[in-house]
N, C-alpha and C positions, 0 to 999 in steps of 0.2 A: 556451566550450561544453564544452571537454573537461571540467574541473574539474566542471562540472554530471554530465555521462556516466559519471567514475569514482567520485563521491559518489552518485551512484544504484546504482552496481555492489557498492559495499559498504554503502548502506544496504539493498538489498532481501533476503538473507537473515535479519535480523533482521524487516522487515516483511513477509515469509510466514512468518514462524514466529508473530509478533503476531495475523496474522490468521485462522492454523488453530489455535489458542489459542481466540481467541472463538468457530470456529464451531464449535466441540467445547462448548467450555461455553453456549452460547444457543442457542434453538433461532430459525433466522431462516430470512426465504425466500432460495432459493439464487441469486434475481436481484437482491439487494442486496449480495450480498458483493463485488462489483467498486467499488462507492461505499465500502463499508468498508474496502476495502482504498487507496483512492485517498486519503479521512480520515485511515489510521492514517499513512500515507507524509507525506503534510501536516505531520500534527503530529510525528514523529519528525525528519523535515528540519527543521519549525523549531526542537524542542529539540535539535540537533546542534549550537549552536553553539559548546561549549569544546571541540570536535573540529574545527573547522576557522575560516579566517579569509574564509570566502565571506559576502556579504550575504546579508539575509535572503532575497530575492527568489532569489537562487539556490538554496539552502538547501531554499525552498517547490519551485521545480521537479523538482530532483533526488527530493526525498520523492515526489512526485507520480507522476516517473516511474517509481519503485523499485515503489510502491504501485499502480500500472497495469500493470508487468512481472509481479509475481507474481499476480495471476491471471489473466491475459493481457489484454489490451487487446479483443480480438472478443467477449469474454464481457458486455459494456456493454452491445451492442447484441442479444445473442443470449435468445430466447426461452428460460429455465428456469423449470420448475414444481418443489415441491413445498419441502423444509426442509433444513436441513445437520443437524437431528436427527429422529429417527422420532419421532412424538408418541405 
């Protein structure tokens, strides 16, 4: 579990930087960016693998939770309206 906890710690500034990237360039509703952010964390843990010698299964969690820390985990559940760009 540790080895999961410190591969999340150093993937999630690259995975809030992936994901305020996208919501600058697209314009999306602001109560999907927590699944996007949880998606890009997914796929970034699992292409980490020539940076480390963890299974995939670990790999997938650590992304998961990198990608659920940066934009906070209560944002899932919380009611937001409106776009991450002005139309």
């Amino acid at each position: 579990m540790e080895q999961v906890l410190m591969f999340a710690t150093i993937l999630m500034p690259t995975i809030t930087a992936v994901v305020e990237v996208i919501k600058r360039a697209f314009c999306l509703p602001k109560n999907v960016i927590p699944a996007i952010s949880l998606g890009v964390g997914l796929i970034i843990g699992g292409l980490a693998y020539p940076f480390t010698d963890m299974d995939l299964i670990l790999r997938l969690w650590a992304g998961g939770y990198a990608g659920l820390s940066g934009t906070g985990l209560f944002e899932l559940v919380k009611k937001r309206n409106g776009f991450t760009k002005e139309k």
